[in-house]
Residue, then its C-alpha position, 0 to 999 in steps of 0.5 A: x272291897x276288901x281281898x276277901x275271896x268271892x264266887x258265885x253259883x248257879x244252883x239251879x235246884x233253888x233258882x238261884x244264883x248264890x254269892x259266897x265270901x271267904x265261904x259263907x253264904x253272903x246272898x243271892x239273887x232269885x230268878x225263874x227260867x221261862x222259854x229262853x228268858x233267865x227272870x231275875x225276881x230278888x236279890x239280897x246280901x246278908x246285912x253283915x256282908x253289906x257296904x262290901x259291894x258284893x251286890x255288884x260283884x253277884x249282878x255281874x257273875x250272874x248276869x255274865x253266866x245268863x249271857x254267857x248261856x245264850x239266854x235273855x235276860x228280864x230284870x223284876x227286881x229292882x237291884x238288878x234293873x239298877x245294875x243293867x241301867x248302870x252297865x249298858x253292856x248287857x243291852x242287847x241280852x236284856x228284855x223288858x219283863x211284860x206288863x212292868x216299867x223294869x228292864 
């Protein structure tokens, strides 16, 4: 990844965390808040922000800011669930989503 510079925001009126590069809106991952569980349902980078690994650095701030608020984590969406399978960290904050093979 280049020295682009990155962050990455809570909006909650959107349900969703989104990922700014050098200050455009380079994606977002989409979640739901159920009870104390953080569902994430979508993720996607723009495709002139591909091959940059912004995904990763969107599923690790993301991610963190759910563990980091005390929540459970329960990954629908593929990208994230690949991210959680490749980052054993988030174990023991993750739960599998009812009724699916994802988490």
């Amino acid at each position: 990844m280049s020295e682009e510079e990155t962050r990455v925001v809570r909006h909650d009126e959107r349900s969703r965390y989104e990922l700014f590069a050098d200050g455009e809106l380079a994606g977002f991952a989409r979640y739901a808040e159920r009870g104390n569980q953080t569902v994430f349902t979508h993720t996607e980078i723009d495709e002139a922000f591909g091959g940059r690994g912004l995904g990763q650095v969107l599923a690790k701030a993301a991610l963190d800011d759910v563990v980091e608020r005390g929540r459970v984590i329960v990954a629908v969406c593929p990208f994230i669930a690949g991210y959680l399978k490749r980052h054993p960290g988030y174990q023991d904050h993750v739960r599998r989503a009812e009724g699916t093979s994802a988490g």
